[in-house]
C-alpha positions as a LaTeX table, in Angstrom:
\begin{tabular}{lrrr}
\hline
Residue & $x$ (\AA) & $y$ (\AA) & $z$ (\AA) \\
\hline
Unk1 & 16.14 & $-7.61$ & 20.74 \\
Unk2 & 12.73 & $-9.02$ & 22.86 \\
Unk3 & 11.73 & $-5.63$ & 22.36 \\
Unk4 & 11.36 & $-5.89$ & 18.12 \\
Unk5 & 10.48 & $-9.24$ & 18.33 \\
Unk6 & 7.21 & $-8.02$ & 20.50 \\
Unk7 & 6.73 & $-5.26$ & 17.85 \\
Unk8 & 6.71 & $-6.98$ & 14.91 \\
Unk9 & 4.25 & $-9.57$ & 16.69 \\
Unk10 & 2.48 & $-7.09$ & 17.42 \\
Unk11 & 1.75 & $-5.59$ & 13.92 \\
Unk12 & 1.25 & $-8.66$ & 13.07 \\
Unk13 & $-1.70$ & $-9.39$ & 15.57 \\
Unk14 & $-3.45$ & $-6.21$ & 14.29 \\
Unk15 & $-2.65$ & $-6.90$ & 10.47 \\
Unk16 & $-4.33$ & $-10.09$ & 11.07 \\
Unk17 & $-7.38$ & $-8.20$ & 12.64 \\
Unk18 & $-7.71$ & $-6.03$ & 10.11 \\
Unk19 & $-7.59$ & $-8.82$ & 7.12 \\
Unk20 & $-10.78$ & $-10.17$ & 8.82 \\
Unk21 & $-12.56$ & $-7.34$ & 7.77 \\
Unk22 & $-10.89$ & $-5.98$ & 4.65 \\
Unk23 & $-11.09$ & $-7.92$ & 1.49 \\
Unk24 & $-10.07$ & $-6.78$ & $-2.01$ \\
Unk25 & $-13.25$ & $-7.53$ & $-4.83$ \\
Unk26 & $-12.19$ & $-6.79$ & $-8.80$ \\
Unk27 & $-14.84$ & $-4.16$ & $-8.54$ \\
Unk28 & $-12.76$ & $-2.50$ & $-4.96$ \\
Unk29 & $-9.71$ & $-4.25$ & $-5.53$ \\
Unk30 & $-7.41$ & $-4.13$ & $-1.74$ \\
Unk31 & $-4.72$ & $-1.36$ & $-1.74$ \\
Unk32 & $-2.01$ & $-2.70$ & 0.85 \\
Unk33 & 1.28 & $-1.24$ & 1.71 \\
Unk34 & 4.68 & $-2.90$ & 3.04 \\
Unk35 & 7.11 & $-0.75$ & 4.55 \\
Unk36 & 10.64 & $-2.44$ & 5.08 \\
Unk37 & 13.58 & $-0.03$ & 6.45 \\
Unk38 & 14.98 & 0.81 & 3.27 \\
Unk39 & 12.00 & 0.31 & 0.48 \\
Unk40 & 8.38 & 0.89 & 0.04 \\
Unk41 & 5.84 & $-1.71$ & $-1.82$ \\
Unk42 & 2.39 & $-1.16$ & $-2.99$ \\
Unk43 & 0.26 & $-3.77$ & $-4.13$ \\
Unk44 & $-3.33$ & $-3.79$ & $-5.51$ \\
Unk45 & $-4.63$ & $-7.10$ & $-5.00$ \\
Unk46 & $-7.94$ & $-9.49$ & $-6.00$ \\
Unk47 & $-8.55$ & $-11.40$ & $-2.76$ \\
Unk48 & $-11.38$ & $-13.44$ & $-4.74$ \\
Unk49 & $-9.09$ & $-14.53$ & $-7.43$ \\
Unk50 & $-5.86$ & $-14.09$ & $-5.89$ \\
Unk51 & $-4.13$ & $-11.60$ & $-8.47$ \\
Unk52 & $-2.20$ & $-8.70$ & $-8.15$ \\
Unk53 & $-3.89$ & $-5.92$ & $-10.46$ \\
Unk54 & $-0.92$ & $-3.27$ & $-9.97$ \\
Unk55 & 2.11 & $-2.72$ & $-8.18$ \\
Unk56 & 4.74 & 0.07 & $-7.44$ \\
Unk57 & 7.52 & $-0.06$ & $-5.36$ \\
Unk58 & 11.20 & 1.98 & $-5.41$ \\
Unk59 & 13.11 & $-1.07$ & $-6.36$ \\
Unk60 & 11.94 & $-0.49$ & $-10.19$ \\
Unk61 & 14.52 & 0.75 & $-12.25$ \\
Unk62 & 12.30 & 3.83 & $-13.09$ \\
Unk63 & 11.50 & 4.24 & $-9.56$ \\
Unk64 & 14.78 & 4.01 & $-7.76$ \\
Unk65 & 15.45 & 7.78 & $-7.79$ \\
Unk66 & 12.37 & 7.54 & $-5.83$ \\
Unk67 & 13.70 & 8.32 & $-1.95$ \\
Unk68 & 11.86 & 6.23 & 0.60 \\
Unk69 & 10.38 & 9.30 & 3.04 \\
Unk70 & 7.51 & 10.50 & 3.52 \\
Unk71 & 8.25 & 12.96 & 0.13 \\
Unk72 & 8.96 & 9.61 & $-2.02$ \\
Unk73 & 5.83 & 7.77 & $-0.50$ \\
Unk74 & 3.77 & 10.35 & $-1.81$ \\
Unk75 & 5.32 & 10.46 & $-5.28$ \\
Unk76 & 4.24 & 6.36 & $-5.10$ \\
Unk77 & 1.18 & 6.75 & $-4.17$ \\
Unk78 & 0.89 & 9.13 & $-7.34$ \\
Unk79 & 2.16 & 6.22 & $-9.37$ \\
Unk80 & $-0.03$ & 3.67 & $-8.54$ \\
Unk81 & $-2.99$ & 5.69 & $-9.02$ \\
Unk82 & $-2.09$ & 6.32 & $-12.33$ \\
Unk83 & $-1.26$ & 2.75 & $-12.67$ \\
Unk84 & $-4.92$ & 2.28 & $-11.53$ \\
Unk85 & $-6.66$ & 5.11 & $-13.81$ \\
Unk86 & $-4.67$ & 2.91 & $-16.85$ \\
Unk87 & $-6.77$ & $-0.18$ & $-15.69$ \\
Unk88 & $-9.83$ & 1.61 & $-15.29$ \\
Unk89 & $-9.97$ & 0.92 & $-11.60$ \\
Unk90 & $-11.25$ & 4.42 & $-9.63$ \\
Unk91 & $-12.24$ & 2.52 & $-5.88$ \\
Unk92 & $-9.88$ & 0.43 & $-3.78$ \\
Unk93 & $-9.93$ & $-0.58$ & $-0.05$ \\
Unk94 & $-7.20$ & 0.61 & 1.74 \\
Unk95 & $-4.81$ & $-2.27$ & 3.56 \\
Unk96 & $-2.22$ & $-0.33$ & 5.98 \\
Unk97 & $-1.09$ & $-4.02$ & 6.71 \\
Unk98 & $-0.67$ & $-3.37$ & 10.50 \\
Unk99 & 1.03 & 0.09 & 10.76 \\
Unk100 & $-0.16$ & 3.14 & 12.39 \\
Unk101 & $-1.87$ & 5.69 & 9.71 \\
Unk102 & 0.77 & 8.14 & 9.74 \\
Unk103 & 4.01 & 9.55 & 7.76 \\
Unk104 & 4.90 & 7.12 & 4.75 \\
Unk105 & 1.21 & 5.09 & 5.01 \\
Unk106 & $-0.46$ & 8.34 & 5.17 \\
Unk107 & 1.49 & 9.97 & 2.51 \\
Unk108 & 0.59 & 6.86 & 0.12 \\
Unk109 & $-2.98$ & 6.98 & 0.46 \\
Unk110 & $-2.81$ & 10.81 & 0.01 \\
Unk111 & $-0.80$ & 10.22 & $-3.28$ \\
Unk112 & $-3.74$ & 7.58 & $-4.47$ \\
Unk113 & $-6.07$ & 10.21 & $-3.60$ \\
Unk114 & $-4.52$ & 12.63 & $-5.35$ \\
Unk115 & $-4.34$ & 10.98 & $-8.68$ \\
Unk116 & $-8.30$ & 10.49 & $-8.35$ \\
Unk117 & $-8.62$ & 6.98 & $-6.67$ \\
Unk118 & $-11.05$ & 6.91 & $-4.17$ \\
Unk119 & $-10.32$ & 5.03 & $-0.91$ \\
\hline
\end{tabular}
């Protein structure tokens, strides 16, 4: 059990690092991903005004055919660059939130990319 705990504080240390730097405009709005063991959650956020712009996550009821792997984080990514394109937003900064760039993280921001948004 000491051994999660030390994890999560952990990702926490270097999400907190990482939030120094990255900040979400309304002209490059912050892309950041949550990753809990049984659901994915995207969120593009306003940092100056505090807003959430879009969102996507496999908890909607459209979405929960929507597997959480690597497959499924790919197909979200997808969807919240469309989400995006509907807004007229093409550039975002990309938050990983503290988790290694790899599998389901990577997968997202290859989705987003895929649908045209640049990161």
């Amino acid at each position: 059990m000491k051994k999660l705990i030390e994890k999560a504080n952990r990702r926490v240390r270097r999400k907190k690092h990482v939030r120094k730097i990255v900040q979400g405009t309304p002209e490059r709005p912050r892309m950041s991903v949550y990753k809990s063991t049984k659901h994915l959650y995207i969120q593009v956020i306003d940092d100056q005004s505090g807003t959430t712009i879009a969102y996507a996550n496999n908890l909607e009821k459209d979405n929960r055919s929507i597997p959480s792997n690597v497959e499924g984080a790919a197909k979200l990514g997808e969807l919240i660059g469309a989400r995006l394109k509907e807004k007229k937003i093409t550039n975002v900064v990309f938050d990983r939130n503290g988790y290694v760039y790899h599998g389901k993280v990577k997968a997202i921001a290859d989705g987003a990319r895929k649908s045209g948004i640049t990161i």
